[in-house]
N, C-alpha and C positions, 0 to 999 in steps of 0.2 A: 234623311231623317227630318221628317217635318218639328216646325218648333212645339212645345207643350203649351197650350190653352187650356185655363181654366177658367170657370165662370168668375167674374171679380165679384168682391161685396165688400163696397165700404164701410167705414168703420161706423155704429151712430152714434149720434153728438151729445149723447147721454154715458158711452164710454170712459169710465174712471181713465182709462189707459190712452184715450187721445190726445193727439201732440196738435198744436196751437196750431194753423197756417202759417206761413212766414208774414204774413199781413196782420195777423191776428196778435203775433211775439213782437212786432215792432211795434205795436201800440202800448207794449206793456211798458212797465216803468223796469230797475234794474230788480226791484225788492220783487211783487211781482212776478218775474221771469222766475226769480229764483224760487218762491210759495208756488207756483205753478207746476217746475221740477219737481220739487221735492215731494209736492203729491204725487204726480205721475209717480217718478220710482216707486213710496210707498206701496202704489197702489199694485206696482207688477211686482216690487218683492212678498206682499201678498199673495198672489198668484203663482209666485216661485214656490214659497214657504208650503203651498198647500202641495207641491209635487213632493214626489222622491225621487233619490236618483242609485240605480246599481249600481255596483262596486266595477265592474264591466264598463259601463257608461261615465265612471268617475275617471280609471283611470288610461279611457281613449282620449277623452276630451284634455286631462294633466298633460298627458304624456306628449299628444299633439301641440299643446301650447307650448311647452318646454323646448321642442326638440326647433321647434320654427324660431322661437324667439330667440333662443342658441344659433341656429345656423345664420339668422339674418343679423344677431351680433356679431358673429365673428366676420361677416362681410362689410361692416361700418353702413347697413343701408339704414338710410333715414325711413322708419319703421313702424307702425302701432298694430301692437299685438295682446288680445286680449280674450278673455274667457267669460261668458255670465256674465258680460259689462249690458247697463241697464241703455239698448239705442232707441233716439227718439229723430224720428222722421217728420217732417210737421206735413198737417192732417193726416195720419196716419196714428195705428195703435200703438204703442212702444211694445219694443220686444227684448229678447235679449238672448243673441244666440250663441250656443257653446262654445263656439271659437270664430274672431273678426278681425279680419287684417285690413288696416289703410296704410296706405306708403305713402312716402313724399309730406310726412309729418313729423312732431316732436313727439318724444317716448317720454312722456313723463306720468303722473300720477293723474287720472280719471275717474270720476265716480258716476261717469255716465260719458255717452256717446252720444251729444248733441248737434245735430246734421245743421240746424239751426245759430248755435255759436259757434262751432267747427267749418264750416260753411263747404264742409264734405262729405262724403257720404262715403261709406263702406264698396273697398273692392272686393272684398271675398267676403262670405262667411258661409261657415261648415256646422251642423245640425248633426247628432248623434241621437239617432233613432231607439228611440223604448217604446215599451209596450204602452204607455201612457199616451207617449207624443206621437207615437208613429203617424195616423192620419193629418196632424197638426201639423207635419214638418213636410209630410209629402204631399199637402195641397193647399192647407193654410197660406205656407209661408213661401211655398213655391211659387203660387199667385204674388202673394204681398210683394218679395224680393224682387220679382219680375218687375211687378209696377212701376219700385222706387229706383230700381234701376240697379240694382248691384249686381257689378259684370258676370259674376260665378257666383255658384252654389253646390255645395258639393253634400250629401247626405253620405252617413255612414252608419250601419245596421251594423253594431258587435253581435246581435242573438244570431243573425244570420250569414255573416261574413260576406256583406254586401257593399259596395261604395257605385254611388253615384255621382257625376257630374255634370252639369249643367252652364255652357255658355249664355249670356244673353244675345239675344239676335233680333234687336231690331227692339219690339215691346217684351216677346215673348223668348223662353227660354230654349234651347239648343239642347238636347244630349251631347256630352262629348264621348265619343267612343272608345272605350278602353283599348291599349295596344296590349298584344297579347304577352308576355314574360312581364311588361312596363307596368300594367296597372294606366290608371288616368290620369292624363297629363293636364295640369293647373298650369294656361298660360299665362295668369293674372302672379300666381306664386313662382311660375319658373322650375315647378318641378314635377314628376312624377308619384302618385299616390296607389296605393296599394295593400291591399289589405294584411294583415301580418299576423294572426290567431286574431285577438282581441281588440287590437291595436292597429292605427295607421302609419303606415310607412311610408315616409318621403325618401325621394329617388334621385340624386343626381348627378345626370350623363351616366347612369349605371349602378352607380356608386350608392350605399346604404347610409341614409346618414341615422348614427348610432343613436341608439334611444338612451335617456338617460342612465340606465341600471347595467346597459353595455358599459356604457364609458366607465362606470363606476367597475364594475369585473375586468374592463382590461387594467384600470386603474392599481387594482388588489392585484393582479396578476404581474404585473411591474413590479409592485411593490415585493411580493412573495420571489420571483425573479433577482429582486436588486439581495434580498434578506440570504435566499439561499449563496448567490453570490460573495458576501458577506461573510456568511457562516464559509464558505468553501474556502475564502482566502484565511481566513483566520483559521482554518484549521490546518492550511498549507505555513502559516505564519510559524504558528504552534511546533510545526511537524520539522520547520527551520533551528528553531531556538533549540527542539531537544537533537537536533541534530549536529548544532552550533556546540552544546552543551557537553554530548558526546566527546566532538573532536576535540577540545577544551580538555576534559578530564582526560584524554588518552593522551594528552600531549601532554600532561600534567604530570602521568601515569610514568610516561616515561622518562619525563625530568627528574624524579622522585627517584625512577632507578637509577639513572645514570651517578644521579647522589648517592646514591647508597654506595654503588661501585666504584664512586673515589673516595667515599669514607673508607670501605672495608682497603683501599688501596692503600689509602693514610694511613690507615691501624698497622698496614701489612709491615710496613716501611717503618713505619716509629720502631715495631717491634724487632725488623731483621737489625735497623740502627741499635737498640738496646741491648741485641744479639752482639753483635762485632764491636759496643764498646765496650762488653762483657770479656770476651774473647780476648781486646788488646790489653785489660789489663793483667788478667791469666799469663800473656807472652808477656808482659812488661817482669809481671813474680818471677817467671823462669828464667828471665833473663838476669835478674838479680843476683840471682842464688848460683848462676852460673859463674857470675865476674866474683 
């Protein structure tokens, strides 16, 4: 597979959205650098503001961010992961692609992605095709991303359930070939990509890693799991006590008799004694009358 050329066209110098040279930002001063950004972004969140975005394209692009920044969390990798962050390339346009990974950085708070203060540039980033963007993202930026050099590029088409990837090789960009059951493999990410209805699915060594709304169902499912569990012992608990209760009163049952069957024995007795000292005084009279 030969690499993808496109005709380049740089940006002109009358562009609201062009980034300084790096010769051009070291002459500034620090206030300066900073009026400089702050137009730039204004100027591309203008140009953001004037798109839309589908509900489709909302939540491939969430859903991707989430599940990457979760998994390279729970690996402790030194990380930056980010969504619609405003990046400035110097002499080049700013842009800002739906999802951008650099490693071997701090995760902290950004309000932009300056290659310029940063003194790095973006390993990946992934473009979520609409009907707006579609020629923008598969030739605009295909070129740009090539120029400036970032090693991947992966485009994903929700209306079409399409994913493309692309290595870079050399100036220009590579196809990477989809393996077949795998989807395409991100060696910059380390995983497996794959298209899943709406949504991207990262892959690894085989393995699904869950999307948020999974985690959250198996979550509820544990949960409904632990509750039935719950409810099951407590009514075995229940099913103890009236059975505790049971043997209680039968024992009880029979204590109760066994009293009664030596009261009525006591009564028998007081009365056969009341009898016979009834009796010895009858023999005590006859024997009187007899002397």
């Amino acid at each position: 597979m030969h690499p993808t050329k496109i005709k380049d066209t740089k940006p002109s110098q009358s562009d609201p959205l062009l980034v300084p040279t790096e010769k051009e930002w070291q002459q500034l001063t620090f206030s300066q650098k900073k009026q400089v950004e702050e137009r730039i972004i204004a100027a591309l969140e203008n140009e953001f503001n004037l798109m839309g975005e589908t509900t489709m394209h909302f939540q491939a692009r969430v859903s991707a961010t989430e599940v990457l920044r979760r998994f390279y969390g729970n690996q402790g990798k030194k990380v930056f992961i980010a969504s619609d962050l405003h990046t400035l390339y110097p002499g080049e346009r700013a842009f800002y692609p739906d999802l951008l990974v650099v490693f071997d950085v701090s995760d902290h708070h950004r309000s932009s992605w300056n290659v310029l203060r940063e003194k790095k540039g973006l390993d990946f980033a992934l473009e979520i095709l609409s009907k707006g963007t579609r020629r923008k993202d598969k030739v605009e930026k295909l070129n740009l991303f090539a120029r400036i050099g970032i090693p991947e590029y992966f485009m994903f088409d929700p209306d079409k359930y399409t994913l493309k990837g692309y290595s870079l090789d050399g100036s220009a960009y590579q196809e990477i070939p989809a393996v077949s059951g795998k989807g395409v493999y991100s060696n910059m990410l380390g995983l497996h990509m794959r298209v899943d209805n709406y949504k991207l699915r990262f892959v690894l060594k085989d393995i699904d890693i869950p999307f948020g709304d999974e985690l959250i169902n198996q979550l509820n499912d544990k949960l409904s799991d632990k509750d039935q569990m719950i409810e099951q012992t407590r009514r075995l608990m229940e099913e103890e006590r009236k059975q505790n209760e049971d043997e209680i009163n039968q024992k009880e049952e029979v204590i109760n008799q066994k009293e009664d069957e030596i009261k009525q024995i006591a009564a028998a007795k007081e009365k056969e004694k009341i009898r016979a000292d009834a009796l010895e005084k009858e023999l005590e009279v006859l024997r009187n009358k007899l002397n």
